[in-house]
C-alpha positions in Angstrom: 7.2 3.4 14.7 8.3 0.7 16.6 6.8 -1.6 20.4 9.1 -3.1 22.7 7.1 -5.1 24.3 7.3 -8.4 27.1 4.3 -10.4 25.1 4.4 -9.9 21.4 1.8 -12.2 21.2 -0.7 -10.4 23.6 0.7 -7.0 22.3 -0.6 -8.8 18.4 -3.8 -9.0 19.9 -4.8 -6.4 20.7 -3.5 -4.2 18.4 -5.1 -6.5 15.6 -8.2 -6.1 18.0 -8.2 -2.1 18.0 -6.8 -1.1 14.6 -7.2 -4.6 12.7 -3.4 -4.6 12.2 -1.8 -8.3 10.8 1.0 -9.5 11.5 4.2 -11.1 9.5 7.2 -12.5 11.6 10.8 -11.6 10.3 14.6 -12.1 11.1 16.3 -9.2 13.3 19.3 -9.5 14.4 19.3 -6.4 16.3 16.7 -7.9 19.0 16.8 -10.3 21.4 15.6 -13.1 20.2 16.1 -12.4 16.1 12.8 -12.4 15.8 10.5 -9.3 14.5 6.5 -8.8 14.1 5.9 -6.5 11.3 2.4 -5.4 11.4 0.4 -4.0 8.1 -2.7 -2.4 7.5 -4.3 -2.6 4.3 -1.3 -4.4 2.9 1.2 -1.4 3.7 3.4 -1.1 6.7 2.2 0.8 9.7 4.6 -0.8 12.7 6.8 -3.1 14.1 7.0 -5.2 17.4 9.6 -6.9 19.3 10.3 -9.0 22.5 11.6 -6.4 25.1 15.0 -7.2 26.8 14.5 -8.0 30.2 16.1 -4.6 31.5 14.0 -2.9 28.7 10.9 -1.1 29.9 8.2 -1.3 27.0 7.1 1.5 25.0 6.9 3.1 21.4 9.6 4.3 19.9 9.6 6.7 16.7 12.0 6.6 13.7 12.9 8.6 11.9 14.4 8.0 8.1 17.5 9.1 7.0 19.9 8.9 3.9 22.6 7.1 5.6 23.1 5.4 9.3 27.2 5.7 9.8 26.8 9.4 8.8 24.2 10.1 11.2 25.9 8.1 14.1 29.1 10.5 13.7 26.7 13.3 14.0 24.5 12.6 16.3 27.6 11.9 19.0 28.8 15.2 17.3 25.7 17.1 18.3 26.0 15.4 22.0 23.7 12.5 21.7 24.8 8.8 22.3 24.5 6.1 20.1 23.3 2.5 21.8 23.7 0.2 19.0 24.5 0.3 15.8 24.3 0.6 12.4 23.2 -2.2 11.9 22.1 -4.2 9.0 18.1 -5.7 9.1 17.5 -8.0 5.7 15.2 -6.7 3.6 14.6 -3.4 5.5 17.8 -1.5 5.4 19.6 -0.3 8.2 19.3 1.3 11.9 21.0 3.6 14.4 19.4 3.7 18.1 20.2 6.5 20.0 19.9 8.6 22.9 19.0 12.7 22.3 21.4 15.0 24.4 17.9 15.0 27.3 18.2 10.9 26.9 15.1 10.5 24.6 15.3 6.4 22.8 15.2 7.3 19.2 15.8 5.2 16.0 17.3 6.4 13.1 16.7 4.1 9.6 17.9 3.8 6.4 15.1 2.3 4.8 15.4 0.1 1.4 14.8 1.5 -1.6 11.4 -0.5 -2.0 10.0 0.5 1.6 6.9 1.9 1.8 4.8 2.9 4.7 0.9 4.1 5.5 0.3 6.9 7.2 -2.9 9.6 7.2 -5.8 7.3 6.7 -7.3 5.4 9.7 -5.7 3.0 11.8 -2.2 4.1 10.8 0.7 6.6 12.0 -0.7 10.5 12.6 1.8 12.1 14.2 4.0 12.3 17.4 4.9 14.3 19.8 8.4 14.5 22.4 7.9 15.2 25.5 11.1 16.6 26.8 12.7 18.4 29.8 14.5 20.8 27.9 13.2 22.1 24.3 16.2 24.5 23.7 18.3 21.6 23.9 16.1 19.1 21.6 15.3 21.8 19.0 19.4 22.7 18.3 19.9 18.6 18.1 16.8 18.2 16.0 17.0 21.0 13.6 20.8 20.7 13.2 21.0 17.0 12.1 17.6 17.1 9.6 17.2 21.2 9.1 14.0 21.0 10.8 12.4 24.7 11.2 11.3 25.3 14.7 7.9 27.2 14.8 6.5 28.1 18.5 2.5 27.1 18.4 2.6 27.5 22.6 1.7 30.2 25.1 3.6 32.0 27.3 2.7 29.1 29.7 2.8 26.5 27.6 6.0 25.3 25.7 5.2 23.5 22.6 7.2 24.1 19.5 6.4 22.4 15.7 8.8 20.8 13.6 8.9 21.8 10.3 10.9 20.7 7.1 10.1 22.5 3.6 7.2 24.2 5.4 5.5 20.9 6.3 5.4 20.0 10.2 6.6 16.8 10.4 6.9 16.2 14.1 6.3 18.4 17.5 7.9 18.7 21.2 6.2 20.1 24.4 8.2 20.9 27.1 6.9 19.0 29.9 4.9 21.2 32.8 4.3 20.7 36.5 1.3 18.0 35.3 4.2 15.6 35.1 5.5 14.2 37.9 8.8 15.5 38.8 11.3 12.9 37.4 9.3 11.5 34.4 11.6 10.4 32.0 11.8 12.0 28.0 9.3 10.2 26.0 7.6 10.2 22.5 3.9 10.1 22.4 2.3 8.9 19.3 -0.6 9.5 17.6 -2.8 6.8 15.5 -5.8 8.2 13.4 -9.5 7.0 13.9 -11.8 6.5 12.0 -14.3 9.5 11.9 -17.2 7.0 12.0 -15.5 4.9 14.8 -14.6 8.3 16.6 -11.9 8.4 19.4 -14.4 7.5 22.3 -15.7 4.5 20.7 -11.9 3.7 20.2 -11.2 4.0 23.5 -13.5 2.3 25.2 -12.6 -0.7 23.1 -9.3 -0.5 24.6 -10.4 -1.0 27.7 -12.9 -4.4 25.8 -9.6 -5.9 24.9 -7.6 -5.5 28.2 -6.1 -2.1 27.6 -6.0 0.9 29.9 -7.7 4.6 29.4 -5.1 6.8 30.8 -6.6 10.0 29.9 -10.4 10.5 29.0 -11.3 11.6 25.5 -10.9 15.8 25.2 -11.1 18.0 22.4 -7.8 19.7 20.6 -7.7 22.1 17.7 -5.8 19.0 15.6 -9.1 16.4 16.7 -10.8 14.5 19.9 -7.9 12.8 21.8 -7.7 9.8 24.2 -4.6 8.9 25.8 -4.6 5.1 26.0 -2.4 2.5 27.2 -2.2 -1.5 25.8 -2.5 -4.7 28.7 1.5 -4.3 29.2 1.2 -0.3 29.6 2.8 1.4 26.9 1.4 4.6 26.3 -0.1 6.0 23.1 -3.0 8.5 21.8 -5.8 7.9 19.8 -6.9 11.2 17.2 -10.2 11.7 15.1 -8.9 14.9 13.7 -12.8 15.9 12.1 -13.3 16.4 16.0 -11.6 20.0 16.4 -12.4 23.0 18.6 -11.8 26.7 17.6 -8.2 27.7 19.2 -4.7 28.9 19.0 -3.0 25.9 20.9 -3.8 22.4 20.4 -1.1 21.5 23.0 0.6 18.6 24.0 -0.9 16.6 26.3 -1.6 18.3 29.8 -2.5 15.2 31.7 0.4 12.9 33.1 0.7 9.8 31.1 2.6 7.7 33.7 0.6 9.2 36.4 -0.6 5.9 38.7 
């Protein structure tokens, strides 16, 4: 996963302040300065940073790994997405694709080196994400035809939220956005970081707010764990997740309050 963000320095902060991430600078030429903030937890990867362009609103952005950039690129345009920059080559972490979905989601494809290696379900790192669309017929044919992802409907008849499955593993979700959004709200991911169980998510969240950060939506309880919705001192938008924290239900749902609500 990957911040754009106006500060990288303030964005360092305080994600070193809520997650204890550190920081390694590197050479990209893909971003607007060539520079890149790698962060690591426990001496893996768990997410990079970079200066946002000054048209470029910030925010996280997923990728998502594949076997080989310039093939993807012919089939995502082939599929009816757009591709926005490359691939291009990053030293010593292979190469990326960023794209547009057919609804106008960012997205990054990656070709990661051989050697890469990532953390992910343990505290502080990745958990899982979620796209928040306008139109899930569209983004499950683009999604499921490019990575032969297996769409399995978790919602209600109310409720529009669909799993992402390869080899009978979920790997990612999408929730069709409802009339909580307001009308206009772009596509988005959310993601999700795992808390510690003995931190839990409200502790988490209110040291957010400690280190200049923004609760956007209060701590509730899901089927997958206790949730908070949070947002860092330049407002991009992620969720928080102790998943020992569940209730007893069908639908964990996607998020039902509106993120970019002011």
């Amino acid at each position: 996963m990957e911040l754009a963000s106006p500060d990288i320095a303030e964005a360092e902060a305080f994600y070193n302040g809520l997650f204890g991430w550190s920081f390694e600078l590197k050479r990209d030429p893909a971003t607007s300065d060539g520079r890149y903030s790698l962060g690591s937890y426990g001496g893996f990867a768990v997410a990079g940073m970079y200066r946002a362009a000054a048209s470029q609103p910030p925010g996280w952005t997923v990728h998502l790994s594949v076997h080989n950039t310039a093939g993807t690129a012919e089939w995502v345009e082939h599929l009816g997405g757009v591709v926005t920059l490359g691939p291009v080559e990053i030293p010593g972490r292979g190469n990326i694709l960023h794209a547009l979905d057919p609804t106008g989601t960012p997205i990054v494809f990656w070709q990661p080196g051989p050697s890469w290696e990532f953390a992910t379900g343990a505290p502080n790192t990745f958990s899982g994400a979620d796209l928040n669309t306008t139109d899930g017929a569209v983004v499950d044919q683009f999604y499921s035809r490019l990575f032969n992802y297996n769409v399995h409907h978790i919602g209600s008849e109310t409720i529009d939220y669909a799993e992402w499955r390869l080899d009978h593993q979920p790997v990612l979700y999408r929730y069709v956005m409802g009339p909580e959004y307001r009308e206009g709200t772009p596509a988005h991911w959310m993601i999700y970081f795992q808390v510690d169980p003995a931190r839990g998510t409200d502790a988490a969240a209110g040291h957010a707010l400690m280190l200049g950060g923004t609760v956007v939506v209060q701590p509730y309880d899901t089927p997958f764990g206790r949730v908070a919705v949070l947002a860092d001192p330049h407002g991009s938008v992620f969720s928080v997740i102790d998943h020992t924290q569940v209730i007893d239900a069908q639908y964990a749902g996607a998020e039902v309050d509106d993120p970019y609500d002011d």
